[in-house]
N, C-alpha and C positions, 0 to 999 in steps of 0.2 A: 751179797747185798741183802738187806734187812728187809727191804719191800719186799724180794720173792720170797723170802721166807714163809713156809707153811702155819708154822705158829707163831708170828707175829700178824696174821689174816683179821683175827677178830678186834683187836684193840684199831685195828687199821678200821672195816668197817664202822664200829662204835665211833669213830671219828670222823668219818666221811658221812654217816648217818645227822649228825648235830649238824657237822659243816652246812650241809646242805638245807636243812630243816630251818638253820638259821636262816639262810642264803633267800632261802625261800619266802620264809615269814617277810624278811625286810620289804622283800621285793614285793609282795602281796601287798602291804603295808603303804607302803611307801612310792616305790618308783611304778609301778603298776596302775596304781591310781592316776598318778598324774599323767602318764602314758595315754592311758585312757581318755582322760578328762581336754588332753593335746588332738587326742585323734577325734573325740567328738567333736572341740571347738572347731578344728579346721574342716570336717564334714560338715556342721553348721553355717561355718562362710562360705565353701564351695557353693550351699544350696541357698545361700542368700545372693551371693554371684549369680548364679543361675537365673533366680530368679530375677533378678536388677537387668541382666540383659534382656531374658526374653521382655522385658518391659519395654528396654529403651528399644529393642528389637520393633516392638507393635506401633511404640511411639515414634519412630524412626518410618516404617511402614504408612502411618497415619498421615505424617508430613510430607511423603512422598507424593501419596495419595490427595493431598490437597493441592502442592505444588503443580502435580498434571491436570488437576481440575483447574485451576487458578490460568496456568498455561493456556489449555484450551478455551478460556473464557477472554482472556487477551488476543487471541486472535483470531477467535469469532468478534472480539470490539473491532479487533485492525481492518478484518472484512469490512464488517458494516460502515463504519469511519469510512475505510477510503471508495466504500459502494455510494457513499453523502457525498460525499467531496466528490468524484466523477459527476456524480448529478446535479453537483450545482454546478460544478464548472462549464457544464452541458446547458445547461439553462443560463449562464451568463454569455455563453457563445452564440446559444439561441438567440438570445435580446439585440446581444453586439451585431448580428448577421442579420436581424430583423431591419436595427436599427439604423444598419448601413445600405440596405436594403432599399428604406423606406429614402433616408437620403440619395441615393441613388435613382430611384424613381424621380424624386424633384430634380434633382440635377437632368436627368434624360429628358423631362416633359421641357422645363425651363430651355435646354439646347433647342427641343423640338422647335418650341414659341420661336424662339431666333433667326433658327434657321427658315421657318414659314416665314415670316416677318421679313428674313434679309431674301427669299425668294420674291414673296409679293414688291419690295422695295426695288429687287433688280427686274421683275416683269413691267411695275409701271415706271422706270424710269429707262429700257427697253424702247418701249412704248416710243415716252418722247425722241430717246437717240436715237430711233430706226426713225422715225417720221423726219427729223435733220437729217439723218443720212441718207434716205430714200431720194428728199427734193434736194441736196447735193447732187446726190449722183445724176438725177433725172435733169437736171440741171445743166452738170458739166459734159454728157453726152448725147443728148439730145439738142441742149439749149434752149430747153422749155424754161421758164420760171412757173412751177404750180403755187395754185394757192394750200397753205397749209393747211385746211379744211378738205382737201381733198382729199391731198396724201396721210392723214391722220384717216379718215375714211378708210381708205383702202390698208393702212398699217393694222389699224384695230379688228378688220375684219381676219386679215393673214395669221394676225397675233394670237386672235380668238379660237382659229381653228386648230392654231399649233397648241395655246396651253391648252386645250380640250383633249388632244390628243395625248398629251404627255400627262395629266390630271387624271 
């Protein structure tokens, strides 16, 4: 074989020396550069990435942050709202209770009037039907006829001392 040949070494060399020197230059030249110029461009947008998130990251952070602020301002409103609204509803019950209250008071005093009225009305008419019943009675078992002056005398004094006593 020609390649292990001892003296065929140097023309070998002298040829693998160019090959390579060419090899070289191109690649310096040529594919190196734009090698280069690929791995800069994509370390430039990795670090524009970067930075796009950590933005939308802060700006993400921001709206979060106003969202629980916003939250807890809605329901310190719903407090207070429904802390209103109990208090009026409180003070319409008030009125309603006052007001039924107050009718109720006249309805009781009005009953009162009545019922004094329909007492006074059954005492003097009392009165008269005990005085007829009285000279009845003293009438049918005795067989007196009194005069009604009398027996009205003696009913009014009976009568007097009874509603006195229940008065």
């Amino acid at each position: 074989m020609p390649q292990l040949n001892p003296e065929f070494f140097t023309p070998q060399l002298f040829w693998l020396l160019i090959t390579f020197s060419v090899l070289f230059v191109v690649l310096a030249k040529s594919v190196l550069p734009r090698i280069a110029g690929v791995l800069e461009e994509r370390e430039l947008r990795i670090g524009s990435d970067l930075e796009k998130a950590q933005q939308l990251k802060e700006e993400a952070e921001k709206v979060q942050t106003a969202y629980e602020e916003s939250l807890v301002e809605s329901r310190a409103k719903a407090v207070q709202l429904a802390t209103e609204t109990k208090a009026k509803l409180q003070a319409i019950a008030d009125e309603r209770k006052a007001a039924l209250d107050a009718e109720l008071a006249t309805t009781l005093a009005d009953a009162e009037k009545r019922i004094t009225s329909a007492k006074e009305d059954a005492l003097a008419n009392l009165q008269s039907v005990s005085v007829d019943a009285c000279q009845a009675v003293v009438s049918k078992l005795i067989g007196v006829d009194l005069d009604q002056a009398t027996v009205k005398a003696v009913v009014e004094k009976e009568t007097g001392n009874f509603t006195k006593g229940v008065a």
